[in-house]
VODREN-942562 format. One record per residue (C-alpha): chain; x negated, z negated, y negated. Coordinates in Angstrom, 1 decimal, decimal comma. Layout:
kette_X_Z_Y
A_X_Z_Y
...
//
This chain:
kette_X_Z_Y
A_-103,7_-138,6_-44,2
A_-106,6_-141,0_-45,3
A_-109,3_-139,3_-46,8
A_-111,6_-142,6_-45,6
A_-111,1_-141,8_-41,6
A_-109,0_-138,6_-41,7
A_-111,2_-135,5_-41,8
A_-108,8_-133,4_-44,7
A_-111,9_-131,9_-46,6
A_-112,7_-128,5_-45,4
A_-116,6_-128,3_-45,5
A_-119,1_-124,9_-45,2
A_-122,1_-125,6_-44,3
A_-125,3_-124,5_-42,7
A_-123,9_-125,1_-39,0
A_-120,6_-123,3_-39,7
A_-117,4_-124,3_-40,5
A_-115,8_-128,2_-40,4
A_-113,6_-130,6_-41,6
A_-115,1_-134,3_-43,3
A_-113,7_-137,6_-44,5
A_-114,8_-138,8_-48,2
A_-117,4_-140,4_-46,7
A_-118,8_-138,2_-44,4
A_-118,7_-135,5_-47,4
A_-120,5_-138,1_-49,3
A_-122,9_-138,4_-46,5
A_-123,5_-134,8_-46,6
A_-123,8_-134,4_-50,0
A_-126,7_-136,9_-49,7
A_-128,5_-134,6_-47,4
A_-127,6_-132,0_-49,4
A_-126,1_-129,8_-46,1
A_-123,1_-128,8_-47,8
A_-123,1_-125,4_-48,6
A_-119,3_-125,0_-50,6
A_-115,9_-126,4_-50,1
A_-113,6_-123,6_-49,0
A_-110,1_-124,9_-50,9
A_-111,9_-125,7_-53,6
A_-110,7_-123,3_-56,8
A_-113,1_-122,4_-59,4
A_-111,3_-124,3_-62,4
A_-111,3_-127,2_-59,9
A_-115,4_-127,5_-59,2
A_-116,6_-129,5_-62,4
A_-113,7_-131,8_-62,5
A_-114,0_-132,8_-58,2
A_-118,0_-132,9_-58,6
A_-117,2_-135,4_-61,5
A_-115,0_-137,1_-59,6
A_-117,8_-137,7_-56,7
A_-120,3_-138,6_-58,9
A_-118,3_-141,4_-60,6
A_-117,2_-143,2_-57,0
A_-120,7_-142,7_-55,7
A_-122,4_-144,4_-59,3
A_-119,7_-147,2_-59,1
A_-120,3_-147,4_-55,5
A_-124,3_-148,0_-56,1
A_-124,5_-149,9_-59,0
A_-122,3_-152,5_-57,6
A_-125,0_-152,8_-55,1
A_-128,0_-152,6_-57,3
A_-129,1_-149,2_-55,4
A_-130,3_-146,3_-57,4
A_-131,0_-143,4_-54,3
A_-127,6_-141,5_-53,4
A_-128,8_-140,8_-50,2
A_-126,4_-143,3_-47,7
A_-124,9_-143,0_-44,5
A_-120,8_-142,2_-44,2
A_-120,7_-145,9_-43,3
A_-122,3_-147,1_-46,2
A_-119,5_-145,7_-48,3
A_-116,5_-145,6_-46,0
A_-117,5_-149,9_-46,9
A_-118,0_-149,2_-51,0
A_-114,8_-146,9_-51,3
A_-113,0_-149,9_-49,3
A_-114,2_-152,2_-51,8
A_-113,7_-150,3_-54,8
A_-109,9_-150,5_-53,8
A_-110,0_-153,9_-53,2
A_-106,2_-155,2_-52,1
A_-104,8_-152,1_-52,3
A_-106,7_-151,7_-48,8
A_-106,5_-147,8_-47,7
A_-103,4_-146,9_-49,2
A_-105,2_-146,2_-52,6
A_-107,0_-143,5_-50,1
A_-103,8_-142,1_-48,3
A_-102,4_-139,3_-49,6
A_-98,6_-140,0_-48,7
A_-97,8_-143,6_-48,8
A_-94,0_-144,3_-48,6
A_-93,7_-147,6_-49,8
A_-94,0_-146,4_-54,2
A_-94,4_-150,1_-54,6
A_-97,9_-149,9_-53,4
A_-101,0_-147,3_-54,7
A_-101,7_-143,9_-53,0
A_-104,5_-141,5_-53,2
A_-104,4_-140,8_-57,6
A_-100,8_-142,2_-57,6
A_-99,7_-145,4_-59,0
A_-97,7_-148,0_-57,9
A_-94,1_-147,7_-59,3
A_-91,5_-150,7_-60,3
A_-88,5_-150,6_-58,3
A_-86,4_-149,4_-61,2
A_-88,6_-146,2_-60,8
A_-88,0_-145,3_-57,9
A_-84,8_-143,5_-57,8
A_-85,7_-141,3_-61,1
A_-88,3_-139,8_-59,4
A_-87,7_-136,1_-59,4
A_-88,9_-133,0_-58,2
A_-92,2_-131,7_-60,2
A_-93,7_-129,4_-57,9
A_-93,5_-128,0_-54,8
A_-96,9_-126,5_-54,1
A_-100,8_-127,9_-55,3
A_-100,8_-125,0_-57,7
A_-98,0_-125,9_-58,9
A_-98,8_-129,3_-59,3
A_-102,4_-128,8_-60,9
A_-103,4_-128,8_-64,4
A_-102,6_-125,3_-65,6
A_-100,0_-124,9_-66,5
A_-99,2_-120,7_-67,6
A_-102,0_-119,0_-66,2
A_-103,6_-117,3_-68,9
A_-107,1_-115,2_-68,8
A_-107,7_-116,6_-65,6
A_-106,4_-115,3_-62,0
A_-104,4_-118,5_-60,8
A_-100,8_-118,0_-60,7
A_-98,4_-121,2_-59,9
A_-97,5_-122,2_-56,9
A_-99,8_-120,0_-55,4
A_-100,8_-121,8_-52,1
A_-97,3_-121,7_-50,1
A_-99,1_-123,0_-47,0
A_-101,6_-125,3_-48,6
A_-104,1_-127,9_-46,4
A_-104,3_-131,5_-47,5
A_-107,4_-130,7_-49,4
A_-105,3_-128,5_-51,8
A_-103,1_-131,2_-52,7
A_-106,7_-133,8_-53,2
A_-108,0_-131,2_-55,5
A_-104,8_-130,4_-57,5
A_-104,3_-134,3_-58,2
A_-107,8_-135,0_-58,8
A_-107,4_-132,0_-61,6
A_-104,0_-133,1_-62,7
A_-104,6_-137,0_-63,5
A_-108,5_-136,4_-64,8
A_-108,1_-133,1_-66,6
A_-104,8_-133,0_-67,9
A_-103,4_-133,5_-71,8
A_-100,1_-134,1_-73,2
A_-97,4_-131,8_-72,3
A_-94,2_-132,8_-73,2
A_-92,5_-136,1_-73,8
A_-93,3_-138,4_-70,5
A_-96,5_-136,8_-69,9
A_-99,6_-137,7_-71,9
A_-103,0_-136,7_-71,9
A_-106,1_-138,6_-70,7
A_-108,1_-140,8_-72,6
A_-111,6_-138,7_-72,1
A_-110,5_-135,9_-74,6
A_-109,4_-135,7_-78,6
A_-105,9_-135,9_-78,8
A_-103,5_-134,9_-76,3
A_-104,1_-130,8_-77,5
A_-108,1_-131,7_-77,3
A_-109,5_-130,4_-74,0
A_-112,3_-132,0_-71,3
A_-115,3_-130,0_-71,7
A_-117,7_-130,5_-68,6
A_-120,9_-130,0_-69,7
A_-124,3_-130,6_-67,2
A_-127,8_-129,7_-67,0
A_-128,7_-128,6_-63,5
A_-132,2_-127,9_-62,0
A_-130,3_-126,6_-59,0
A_-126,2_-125,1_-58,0
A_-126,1_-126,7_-54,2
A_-123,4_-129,3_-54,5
A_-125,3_-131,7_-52,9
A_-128,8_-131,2_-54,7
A_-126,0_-131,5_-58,1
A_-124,6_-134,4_-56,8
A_-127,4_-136,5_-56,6
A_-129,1_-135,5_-59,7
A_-126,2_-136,3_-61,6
A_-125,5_-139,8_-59,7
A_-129,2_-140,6_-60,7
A_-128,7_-139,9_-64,1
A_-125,1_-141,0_-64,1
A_-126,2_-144,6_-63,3
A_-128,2_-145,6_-65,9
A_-126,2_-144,0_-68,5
A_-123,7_-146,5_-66,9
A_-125,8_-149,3_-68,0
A_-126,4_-148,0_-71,6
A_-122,5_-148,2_-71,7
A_-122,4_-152,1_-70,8
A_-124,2_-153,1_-73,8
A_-122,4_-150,6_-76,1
A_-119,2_-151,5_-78,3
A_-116,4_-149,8_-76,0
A_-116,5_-154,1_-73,9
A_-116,4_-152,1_-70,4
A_-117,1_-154,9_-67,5
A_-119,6_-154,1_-64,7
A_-117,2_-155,5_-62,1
A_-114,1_-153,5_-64,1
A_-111,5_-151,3_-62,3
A_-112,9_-147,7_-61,0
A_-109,9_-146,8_-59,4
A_-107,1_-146,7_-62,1
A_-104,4_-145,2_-59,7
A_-104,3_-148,5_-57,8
A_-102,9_-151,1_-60,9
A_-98,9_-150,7_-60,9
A_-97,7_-148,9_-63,8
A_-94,3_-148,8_-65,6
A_-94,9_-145,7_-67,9
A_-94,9_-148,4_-70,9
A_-97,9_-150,1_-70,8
A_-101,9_-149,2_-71,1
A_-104,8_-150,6_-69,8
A_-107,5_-150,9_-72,3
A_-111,3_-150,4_-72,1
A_-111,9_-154,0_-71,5
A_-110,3_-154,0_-68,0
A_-112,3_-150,8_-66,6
A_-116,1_-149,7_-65,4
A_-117,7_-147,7_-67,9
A_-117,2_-144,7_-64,8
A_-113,5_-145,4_-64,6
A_-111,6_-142,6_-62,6
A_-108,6_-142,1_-64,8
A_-104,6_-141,0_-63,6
A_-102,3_-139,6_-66,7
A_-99,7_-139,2_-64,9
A_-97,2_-140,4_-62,4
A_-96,9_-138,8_-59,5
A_-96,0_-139,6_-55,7
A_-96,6_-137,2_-52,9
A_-93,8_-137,4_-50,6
A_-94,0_-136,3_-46,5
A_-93,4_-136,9_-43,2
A_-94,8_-136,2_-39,9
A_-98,4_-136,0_-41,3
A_-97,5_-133,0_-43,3
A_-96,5_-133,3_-47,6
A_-93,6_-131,4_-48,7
A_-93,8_-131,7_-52,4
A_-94,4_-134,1_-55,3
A_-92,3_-136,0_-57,6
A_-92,9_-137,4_-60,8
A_-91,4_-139,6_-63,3
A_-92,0_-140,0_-67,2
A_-94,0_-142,0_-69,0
A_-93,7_-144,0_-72,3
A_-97,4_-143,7_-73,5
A_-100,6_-142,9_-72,5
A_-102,4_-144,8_-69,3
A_-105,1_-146,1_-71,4
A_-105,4_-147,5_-74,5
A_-107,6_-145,5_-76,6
A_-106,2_-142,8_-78,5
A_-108,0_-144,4_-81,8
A_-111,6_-143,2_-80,4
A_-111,1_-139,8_-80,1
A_-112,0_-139,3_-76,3
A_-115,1_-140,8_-77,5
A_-115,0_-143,1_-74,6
A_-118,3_-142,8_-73,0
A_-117,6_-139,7_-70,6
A_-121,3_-138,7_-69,6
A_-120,1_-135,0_-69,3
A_-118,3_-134,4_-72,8
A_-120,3_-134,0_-76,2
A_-119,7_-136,2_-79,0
A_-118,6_-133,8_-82,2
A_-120,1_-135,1_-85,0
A_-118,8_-133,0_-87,9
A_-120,0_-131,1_-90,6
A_-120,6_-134,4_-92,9
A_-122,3_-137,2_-92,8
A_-119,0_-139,2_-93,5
A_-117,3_-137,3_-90,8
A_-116,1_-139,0_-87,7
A_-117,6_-138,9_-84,0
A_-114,9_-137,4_-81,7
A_-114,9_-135,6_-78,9
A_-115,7_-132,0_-78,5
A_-112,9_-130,0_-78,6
A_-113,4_-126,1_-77,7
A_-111,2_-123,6_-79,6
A_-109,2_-120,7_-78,1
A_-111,6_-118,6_-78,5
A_-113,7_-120,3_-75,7
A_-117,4_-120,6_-75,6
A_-118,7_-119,2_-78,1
A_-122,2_-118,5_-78,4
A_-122,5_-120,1_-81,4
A_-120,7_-123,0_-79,7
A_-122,7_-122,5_-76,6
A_-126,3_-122,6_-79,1
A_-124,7_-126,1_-80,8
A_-124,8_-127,7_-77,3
A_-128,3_-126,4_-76,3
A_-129,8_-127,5_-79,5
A_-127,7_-130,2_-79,8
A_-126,4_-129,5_-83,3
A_-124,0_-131,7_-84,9
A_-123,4_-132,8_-81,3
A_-124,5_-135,6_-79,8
A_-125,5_-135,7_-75,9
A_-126,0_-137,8_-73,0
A_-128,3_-137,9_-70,0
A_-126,2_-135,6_-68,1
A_-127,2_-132,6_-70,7
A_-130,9_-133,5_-69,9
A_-133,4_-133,6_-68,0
A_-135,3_-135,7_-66,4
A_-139,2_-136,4_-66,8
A_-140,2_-135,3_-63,5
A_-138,2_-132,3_-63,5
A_-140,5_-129,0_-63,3
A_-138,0_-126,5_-62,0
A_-135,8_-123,8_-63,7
A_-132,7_-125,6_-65,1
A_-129,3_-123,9_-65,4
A_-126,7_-125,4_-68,4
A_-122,9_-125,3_-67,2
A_-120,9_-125,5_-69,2
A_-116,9_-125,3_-68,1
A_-113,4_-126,0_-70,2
A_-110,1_-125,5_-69,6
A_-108,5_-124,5_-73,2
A_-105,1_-125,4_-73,6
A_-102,2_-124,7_-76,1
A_-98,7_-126,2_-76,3
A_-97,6_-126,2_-72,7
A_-99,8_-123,0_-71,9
A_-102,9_-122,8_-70,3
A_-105,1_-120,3_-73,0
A_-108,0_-119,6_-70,6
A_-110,5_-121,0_-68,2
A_-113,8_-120,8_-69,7
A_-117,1_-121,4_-67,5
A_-121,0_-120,3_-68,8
A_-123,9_-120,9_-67,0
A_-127,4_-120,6_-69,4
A_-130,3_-120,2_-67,4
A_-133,3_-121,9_-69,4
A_-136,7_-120,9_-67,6
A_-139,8_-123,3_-67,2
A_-141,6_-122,4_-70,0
A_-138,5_-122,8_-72,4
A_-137,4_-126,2_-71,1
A_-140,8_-128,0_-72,7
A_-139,6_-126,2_-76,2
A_-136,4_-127,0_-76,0
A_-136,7_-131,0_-74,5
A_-140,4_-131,6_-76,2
A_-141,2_-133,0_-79,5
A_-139,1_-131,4_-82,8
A_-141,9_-129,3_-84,1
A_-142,0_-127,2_-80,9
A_-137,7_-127,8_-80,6
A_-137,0_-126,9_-84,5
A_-138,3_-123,4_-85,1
A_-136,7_-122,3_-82,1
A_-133,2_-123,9_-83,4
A_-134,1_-121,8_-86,5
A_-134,1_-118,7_-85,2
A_-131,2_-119,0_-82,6
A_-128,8_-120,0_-86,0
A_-130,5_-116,8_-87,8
A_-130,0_-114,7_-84,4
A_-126,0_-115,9_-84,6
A_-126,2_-114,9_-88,4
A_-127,0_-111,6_-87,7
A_-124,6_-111,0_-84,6
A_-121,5_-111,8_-87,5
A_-123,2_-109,7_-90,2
A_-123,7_-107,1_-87,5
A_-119,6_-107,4_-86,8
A_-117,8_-107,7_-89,9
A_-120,5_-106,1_-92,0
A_-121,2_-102,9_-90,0
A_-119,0_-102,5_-87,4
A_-115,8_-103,2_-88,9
A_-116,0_-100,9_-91,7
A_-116,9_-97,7_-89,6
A_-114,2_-98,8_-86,7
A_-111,5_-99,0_-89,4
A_-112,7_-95,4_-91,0
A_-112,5_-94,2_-87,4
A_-108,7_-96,2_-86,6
A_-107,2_-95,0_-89,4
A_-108,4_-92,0_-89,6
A_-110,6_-91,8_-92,5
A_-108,3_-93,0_-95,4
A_-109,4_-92,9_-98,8
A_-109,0_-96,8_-98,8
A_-109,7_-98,6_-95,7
A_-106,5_-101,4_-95,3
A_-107,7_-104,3_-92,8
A_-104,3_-105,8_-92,9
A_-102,8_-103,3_-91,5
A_-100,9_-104,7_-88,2
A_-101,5_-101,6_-86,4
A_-105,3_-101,4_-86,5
A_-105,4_-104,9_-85,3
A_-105,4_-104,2_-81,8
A_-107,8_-101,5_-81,6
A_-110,2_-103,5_-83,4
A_-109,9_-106,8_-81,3
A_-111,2_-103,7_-78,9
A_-114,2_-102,9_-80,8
A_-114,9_-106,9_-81,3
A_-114,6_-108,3_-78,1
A_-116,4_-105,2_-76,7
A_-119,0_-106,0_-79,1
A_-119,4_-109,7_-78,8
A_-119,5_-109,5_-74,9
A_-122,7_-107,3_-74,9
A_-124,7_-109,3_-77,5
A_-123,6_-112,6_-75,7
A_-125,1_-111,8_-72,8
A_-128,5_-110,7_-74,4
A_-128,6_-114,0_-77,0
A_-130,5_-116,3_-74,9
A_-132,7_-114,4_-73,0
A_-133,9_-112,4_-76,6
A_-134,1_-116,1_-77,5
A_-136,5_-117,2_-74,7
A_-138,1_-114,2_-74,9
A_-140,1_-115,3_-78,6
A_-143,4_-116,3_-77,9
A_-145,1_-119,6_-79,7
A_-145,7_-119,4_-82,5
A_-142,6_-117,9_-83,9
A_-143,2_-114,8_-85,9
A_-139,4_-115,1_-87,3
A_-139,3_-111,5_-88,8
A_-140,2_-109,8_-85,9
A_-138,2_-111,5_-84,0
A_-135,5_-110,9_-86,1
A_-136,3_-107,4_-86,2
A_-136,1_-107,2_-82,6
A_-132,9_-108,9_-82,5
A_-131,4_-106,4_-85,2
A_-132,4_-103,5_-83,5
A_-130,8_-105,1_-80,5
A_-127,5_-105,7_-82,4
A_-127,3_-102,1_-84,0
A_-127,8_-100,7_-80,2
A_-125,0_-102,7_-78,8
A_-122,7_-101,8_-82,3
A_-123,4_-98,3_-82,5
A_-122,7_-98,4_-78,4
A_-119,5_-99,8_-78,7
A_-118,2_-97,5_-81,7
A_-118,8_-94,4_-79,5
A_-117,4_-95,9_-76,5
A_-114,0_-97,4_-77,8
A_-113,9_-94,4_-80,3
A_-113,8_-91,7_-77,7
A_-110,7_-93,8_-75,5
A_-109,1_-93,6_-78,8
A_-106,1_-91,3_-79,2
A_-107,0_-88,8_-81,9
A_-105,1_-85,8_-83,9
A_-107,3_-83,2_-83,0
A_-107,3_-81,0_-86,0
A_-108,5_-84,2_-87,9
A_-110,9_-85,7_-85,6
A_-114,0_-83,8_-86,8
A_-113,8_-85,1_-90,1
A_-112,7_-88,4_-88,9
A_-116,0_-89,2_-86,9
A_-118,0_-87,6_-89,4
A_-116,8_-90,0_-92,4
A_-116,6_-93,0_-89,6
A_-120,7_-92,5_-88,3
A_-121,6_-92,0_-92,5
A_-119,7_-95,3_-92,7
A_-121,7_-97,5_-90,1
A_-124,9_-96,0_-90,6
A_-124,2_-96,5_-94,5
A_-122,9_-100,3_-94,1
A_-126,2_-101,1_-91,7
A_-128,5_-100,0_-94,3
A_-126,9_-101,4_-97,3
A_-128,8_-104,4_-98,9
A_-126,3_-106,8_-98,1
A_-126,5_-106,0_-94,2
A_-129,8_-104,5_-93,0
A_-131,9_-102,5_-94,9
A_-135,3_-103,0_-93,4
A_-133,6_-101,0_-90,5
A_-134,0_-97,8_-92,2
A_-137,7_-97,3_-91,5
A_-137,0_-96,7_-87,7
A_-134,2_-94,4_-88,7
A_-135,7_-91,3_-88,1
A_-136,7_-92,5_-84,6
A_-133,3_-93,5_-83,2
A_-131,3_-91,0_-84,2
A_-133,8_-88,6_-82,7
A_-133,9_-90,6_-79,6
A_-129,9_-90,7_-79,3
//
């Protein structure tokens, strides 16, 4: 089970169905013939395209080549290298002898080796979430799994993972061991290999930027952190790696026999595999923006996504990069003419739960990506408006809707109570029904504003969109609501008086009024 000679990786593409070593996949990526990988979850993408990108980058600029288009023999020889003594067993997925490296598993001391103990039994099991959550994994899913199952699960596991529970600490590319590993990428096209080489062009010389920065990587430093023996106790510090260093956060050991794995074991560790909890996860990582607070004191650290996902307003901060900073993976290059797509991914994660899998992908057409990656005076306006346009969405929430949802959940009271535990739910209804239609409609209203920006039509425009989409929702959640029916008249006719009221008070949005008369005609 070698992923440099054994074909493990299940490959689509435009011939049919096959299976691929590393480098052949690598080879394929490079002539872009790979259409998907079939055991390849969804949570799993970012983090394995990452994971390619880095070994071909380290791979290249080791060689002083720039073009990621090579033959499988050109990196079956740079993987081998990378690797270095550890030979092919820092490739092989089930290596017996703990004292030496396998495929993102570390070489154990002796005095290890009988404490390791069962950790899972399955590649689900095994992989970074932990209790599914918002997303449709379940554990231990995969009861028959392929070898590729258990390469994506580890690959997740040791680059993706943070702290859960004493013995297992986070990695180093992420604030704190409850931060999470946002994968964030600008894309001019989704075929994995078109991706792939994009982002190993760009990858390399944001590589070189990091040589000459303060974080003392070494050109000729370790890529392959999986292959140095590790006692759980000690931590290898920036100095010792390549600025594209593939990290392991764990240890783990695959065991197996008869070319077939059986399960994985794991022992604890004593601290964290590298040395760097004092930055933040502001380490470099190409894919994760720099946070850089609300101050001008505040300090850099990696961006950390709350439970409530991505947001728009998050989603606008990265676009415009506000108080973030970015790197060349987030734009574009010069020569670059195309429709670009923004992914964005994160896995958010509580204490020892998985909160929710959170993926966006922001279309930005031609004619946007010159306002948007030009010079600030065609970039500011439109950064303007898009903080207005999130203005308006919250105004639009707590200002109108909530008011007139309340009236209609409780039934018309004298006195509205928002405290009240048993409103709670049906409101989180009305919100989350609310904020997933004006989500969907932010950026394209955004792209839609012609140069130069006429701000108060535009925000007129987006008003009118907002009051649709509020006054949509009320009716719609409303009527699934269960209702006393000899109060139910009165209850919708005081609930409609208090959302039209709230939109057209002063402190919401008055100049609505004057298309009044037309919209409640034409609904």
């Amino acid at each position: 089970m070698n992923l440099l000679v054994d074909p493990l990786i299940r490959v689509e593409t435009s011939e049919g169905m096959t299976e691929m070593s590393l480098p052949a996949l690598l080879e394929s990526l490079g002539q872009d013939r790979v259409e998907r990988l079939p055991g390849l979850q969804l949570h799993q993408e970012d983090p394995f395209h990452v994971f390619l990108t880095s070994l071909a980058t380290a791979i290249l600029a080791r060689d002083n080549k720039s073009d990621p288009v090579q033959t499988e023999g050109y990196w079956l020889e740079g993987l081998r290298k990378l690797a270095s003594s550890a030979g092919d067993d820092a490739w092989t997925l089930v290596v017996d002898d703990l004292s030496r490296p396998a495929f993102m598993q570390p070489p154990l001391p002796a005095k290890d080796h009988e404490k390791l103990s069962l950790t899972a039994a399955t590649p689900d099991a095994l992989d970074v979430l932990q209790t599914a959550k918002n997303h449709d994994v379940k554990a231990a899913r995969a009861i028959r799994p392929h070898a590729d199952n258990w390469i994506y699960a580890l690959v997740s596991l040791q680059t993706m993972s943070g702290f859960l529970g004493r013995g297992n600490y986070g990695i180093s590319k992420m604030n704190s061991g409850f931060g999470n590993r946002s994968i964030v990428e600008l894309v001019r096209s989704t075929r994995p290999g078109r991706r792939w080489q994009d982002a190993v062009v760009r990858l390399l010389p944001h590589r070189e930027s990091l040589l000459n920065d303060v974080y003392g990587y070494r050109s000729d430093g370790l890529v392959l952190v999986w292959v140095e023996p590790w006692d759980g106790s000690t931590s290898l510090r920036l100095s010792n790696l390549d600025p594209v260093y593939i990290e392991i956060c764990r240890r783990i050991r695959l065991r197996g026999r008869g070319g077939t794995i059986s399960h994985a074991d794991a022992v604890p560790a004593q601290t964290e595999r590298i040395a760097a909890k004092e930055l933040k996860g502001v380490v470099g990582d190409a894919w994760l923006p720099v946070d850089l607070g609300d101050r001008d004191t505040a300090e850099p650290k990696a961006l950390t996504v709350s439970p409530q996902g991505l947001t728009p307003d998050l989603l606008r901060r990265i676009v415009f990069e506000d108080r973030l900073r970015l790197s060349a993976l987030q734009k574009p290059l010069g020569d670059w003419n195309e429709a670009l797509t923004l992914r964005v991914s994160v896995l958010v994660r509580g204490q020892g739960t998985t909160d929710g899998f959170h993926v966006r992908h922001i279309a930005i057409p031609p004619k946007v990506r010159m306002r948007l990656f030009g010079p600030p005076e065609r970039r500011d306006p439109l950064a303007r408006l898009s903080q207005e346009g999130i203005s308006y969405a919250g105004r639009m929430l707590s200002g109108v809707l909530r008011p007139a949802a309340f009236t209609l959940i409780q039934g018309a009271p004298g006195v509205i109570k928002y405290d009240r535990d048993s409103a709670q739910a049906w409101w989180r209804r009305f919100a989350t029904r609310f904020e997933s239609l004006w989500s969907e409609r932010y950026f394209p209203w955004l792209w839609s504003v012609e140069e130069p920006i006429d701000q108060d039509a535009a925000l007129l425009q987006w008003a009118t969109m907002l009051r649709d989409d509020a006054w949509l929702v009320f009716r719609e959640v409303g009527n699934a609501m269960p209702m006393h029916a000899g109060r139910k008249y009165k209850t919708w006719v005081h609930a409609e008086r208090a959302f039209w009221g709230a939109l057209y008070s002063e402190a919401n949005f008055p100049f609505l009024k004057e298309v009044q008369h037309e919209y409640i005609t034409a609904n």
